[in-house]
C-alpha positions as YAML, in Angstrom:
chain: A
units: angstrom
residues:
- id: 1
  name: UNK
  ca: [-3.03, -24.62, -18.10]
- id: 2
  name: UNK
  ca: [-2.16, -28.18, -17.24]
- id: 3
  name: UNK
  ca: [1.70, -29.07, -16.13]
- id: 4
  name: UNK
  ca: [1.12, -31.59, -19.78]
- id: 5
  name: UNK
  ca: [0.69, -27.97, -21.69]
- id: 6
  name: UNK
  ca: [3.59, -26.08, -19.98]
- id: 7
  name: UNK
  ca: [5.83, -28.65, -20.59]
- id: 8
  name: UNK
  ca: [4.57, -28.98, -24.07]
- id: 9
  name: UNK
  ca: [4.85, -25.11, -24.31]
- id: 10
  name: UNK
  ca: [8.32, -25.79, -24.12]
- id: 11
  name: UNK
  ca: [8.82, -28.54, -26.66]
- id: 12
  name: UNK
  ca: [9.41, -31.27, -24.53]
- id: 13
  name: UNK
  ca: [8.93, -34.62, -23.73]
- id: 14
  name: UNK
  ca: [8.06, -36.14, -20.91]
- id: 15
  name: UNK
  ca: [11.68, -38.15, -20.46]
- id: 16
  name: UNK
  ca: [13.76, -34.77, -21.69]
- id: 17
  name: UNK
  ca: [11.78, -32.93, -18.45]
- id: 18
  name: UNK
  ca: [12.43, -35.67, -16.22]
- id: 19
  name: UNK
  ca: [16.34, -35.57, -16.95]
- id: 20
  name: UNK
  ca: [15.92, -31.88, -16.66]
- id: 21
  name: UNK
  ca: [14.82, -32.08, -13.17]
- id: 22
  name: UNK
  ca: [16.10, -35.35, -11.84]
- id: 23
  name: UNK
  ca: [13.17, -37.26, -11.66]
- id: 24
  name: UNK
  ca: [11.78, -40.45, -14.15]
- id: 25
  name: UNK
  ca: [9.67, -39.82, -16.91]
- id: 26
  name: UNK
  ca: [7.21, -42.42, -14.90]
- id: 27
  name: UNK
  ca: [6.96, -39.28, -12.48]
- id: 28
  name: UNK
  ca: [6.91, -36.87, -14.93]
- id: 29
  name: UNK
  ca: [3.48, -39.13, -16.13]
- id: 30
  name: UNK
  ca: [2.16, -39.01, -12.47]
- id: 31
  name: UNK
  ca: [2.41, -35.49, -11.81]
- id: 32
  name: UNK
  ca: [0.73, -34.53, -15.30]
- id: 33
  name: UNK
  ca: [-2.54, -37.07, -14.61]
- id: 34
  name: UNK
  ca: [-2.53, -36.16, -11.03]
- id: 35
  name: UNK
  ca: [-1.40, -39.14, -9.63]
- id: 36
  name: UNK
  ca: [1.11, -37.39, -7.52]
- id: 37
  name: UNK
  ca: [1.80, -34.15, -5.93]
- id: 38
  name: UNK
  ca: [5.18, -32.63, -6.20]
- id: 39
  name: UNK
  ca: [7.27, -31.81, -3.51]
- id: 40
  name: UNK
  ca: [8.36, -28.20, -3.23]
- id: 41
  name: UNK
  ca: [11.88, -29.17, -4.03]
- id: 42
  name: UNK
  ca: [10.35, -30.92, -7.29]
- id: 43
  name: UNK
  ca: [8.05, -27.84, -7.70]
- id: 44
  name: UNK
  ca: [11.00, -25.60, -7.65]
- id: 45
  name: UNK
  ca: [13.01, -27.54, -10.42]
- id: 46
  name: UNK
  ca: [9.57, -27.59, -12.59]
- id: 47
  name: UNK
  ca: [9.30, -24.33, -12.76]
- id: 48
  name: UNK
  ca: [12.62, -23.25, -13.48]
- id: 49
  name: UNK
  ca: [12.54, -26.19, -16.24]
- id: 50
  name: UNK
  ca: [9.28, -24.35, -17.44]
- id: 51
  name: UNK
  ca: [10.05, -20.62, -17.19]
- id: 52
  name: UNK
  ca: [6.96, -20.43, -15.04]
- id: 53
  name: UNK
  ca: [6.50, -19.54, -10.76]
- id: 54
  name: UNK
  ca: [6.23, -22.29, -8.08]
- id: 55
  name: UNK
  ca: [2.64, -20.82, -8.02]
- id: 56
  name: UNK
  ca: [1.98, -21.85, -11.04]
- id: 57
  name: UNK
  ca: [3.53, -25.66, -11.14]
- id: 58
  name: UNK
  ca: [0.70, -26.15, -8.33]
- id: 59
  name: UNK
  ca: [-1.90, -24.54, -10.28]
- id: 60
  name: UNK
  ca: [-1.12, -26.55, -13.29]
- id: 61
  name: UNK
  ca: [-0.79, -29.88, -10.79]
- id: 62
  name: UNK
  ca: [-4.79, -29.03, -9.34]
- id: 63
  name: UNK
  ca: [-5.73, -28.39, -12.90]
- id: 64
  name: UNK
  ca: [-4.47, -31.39, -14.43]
- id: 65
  name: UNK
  ca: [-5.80, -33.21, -11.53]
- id: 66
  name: UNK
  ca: [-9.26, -32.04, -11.90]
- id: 67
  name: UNK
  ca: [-9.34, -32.55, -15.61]
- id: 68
  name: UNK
  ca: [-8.82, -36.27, -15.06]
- id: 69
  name: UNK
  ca: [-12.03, -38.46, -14.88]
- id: 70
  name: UNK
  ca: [-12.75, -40.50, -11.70]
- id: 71
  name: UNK
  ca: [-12.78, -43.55, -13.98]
- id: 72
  name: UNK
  ca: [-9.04, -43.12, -14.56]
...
C-alpha cells in the first residue's frame, strides 16, 4: 500500500494531512510520488496521522517510490 492509499484510507486530503502533521501539502505531494524521504520525526507524525507503524510509513514511501515511472 502506497502512503497516497493510507492517507486515502483515512479520508483525507493531501492539505488536511499536511496540517495534521505540520508539514505543506507540497510535501505531503513529494513524499506520496517519492520525491522525498521522510524524516523519522515526519515518519512518526504520519503514522500516528494514519493509524499505521513507523514500519509501515517507510514501506508505503519505497512502494510509492517504486510505482512511479522513471519518466516522471
Amino acid at each position: 500500500m502506497t502512503l497516497r492509499e493510507l492517507r486515502e484510507k483515512k479520508m483525507l486530503t493531501q492539505q488536511q494531512l499536511a496540517k495534521l502533521i505540520g508539514v505543506t501539502q507540497r510535501t505531503i505531494s513529494a513524499y506520496e510520488i517519492g520525491q522525498a524521504k521522510p524524516s523519522l520525526d515526519v515518519a512518526i507524525r504520519l503514522a500516528k496521522a494514519l493509524g499505521v507503524s513507523v514500519e509501515d510509513v517507510f514501506e508505503a514511501w519505497v512502494e510509492g517510490k517504486s510505482s512511479q515511472s522513471p519518466s516522471e
